[in-house]
N, C-alpha and C positions, 0 to 999 in steps of 0.2 A: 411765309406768313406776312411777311411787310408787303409781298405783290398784294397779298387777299385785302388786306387794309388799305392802300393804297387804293384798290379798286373801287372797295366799298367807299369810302370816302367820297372817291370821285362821284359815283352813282347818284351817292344820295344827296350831292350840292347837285347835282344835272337834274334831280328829280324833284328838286324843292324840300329836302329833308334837312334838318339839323345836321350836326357834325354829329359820327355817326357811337353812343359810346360803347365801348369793347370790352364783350369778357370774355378772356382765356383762360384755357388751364395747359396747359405744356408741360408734356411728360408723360400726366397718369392715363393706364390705359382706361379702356372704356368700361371696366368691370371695379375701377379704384373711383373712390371719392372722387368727385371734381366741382371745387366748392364755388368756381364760377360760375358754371352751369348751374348748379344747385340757385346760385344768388341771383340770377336771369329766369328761372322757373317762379320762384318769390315774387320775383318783384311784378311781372307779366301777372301774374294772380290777384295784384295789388291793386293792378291797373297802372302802373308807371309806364308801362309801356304797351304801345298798342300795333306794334309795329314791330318781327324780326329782321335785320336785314344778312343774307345769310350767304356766303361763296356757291354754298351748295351745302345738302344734309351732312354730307360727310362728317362738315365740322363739330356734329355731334357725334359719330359714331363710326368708326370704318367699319361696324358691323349695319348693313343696310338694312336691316328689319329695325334694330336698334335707335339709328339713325330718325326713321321714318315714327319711330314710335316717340321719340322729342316730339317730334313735328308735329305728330296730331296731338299730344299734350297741350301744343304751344296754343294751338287752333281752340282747341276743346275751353282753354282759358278766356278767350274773344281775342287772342291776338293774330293780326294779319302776319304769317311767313314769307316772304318776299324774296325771292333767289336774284344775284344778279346776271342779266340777264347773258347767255352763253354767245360768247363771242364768233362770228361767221367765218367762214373763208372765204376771200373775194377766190373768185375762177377769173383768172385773167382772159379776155376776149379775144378770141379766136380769129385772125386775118382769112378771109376768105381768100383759096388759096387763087392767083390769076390764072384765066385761063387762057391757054395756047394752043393752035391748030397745029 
């Protein structure tokens, strides 16, 4: 959890965004209350915020339809969902092998 913070963090000072504020809920599953979701669904409605900034859906649901159904709520409100963006694997460059008669 402190990597996903850590990262977002970073992103959103590299992107021009405020520091970035966090709501967790840690522990309940995805079918129990989770009153910080609940309090980011509010406030997004409110207009407080116009902007998710997000690891990935997961963090609403490890059920993927679940997940994705946050998501279009969050949209459906006017708010922008913003994933950060998935990290690459450099491919190390290949030495062209010499050649020999």
């Amino acid at each position: 959890m402190n990597t996903h913070r850590r990262a977002l963090l970073m992103y959103a000072r590299r992107i021009g965004f405020p520091e970035p504020v966090v709501f967790f809920d840690n522990g309940p599953s995805s079918r129990e209350a989770r009153p910080s979701l609940e309090n980011l669904l509010q406030r997004v409605v409110l207009g407080q915020f116009g902007v998710v900034l997000i690891p990935g859906p997961f963090v609403f649901s490890i059920d993927d339809l679940a997940a994705h159904s946050v998501v279009e709520h969050l949209r459906r409100a006017g708010c922008r969902v913003m994933e950060l963006p998935r990290p690459t694997r450099r491919i190390p460059r290949q030495r062209n092998p010499s050649r020999s008669a």
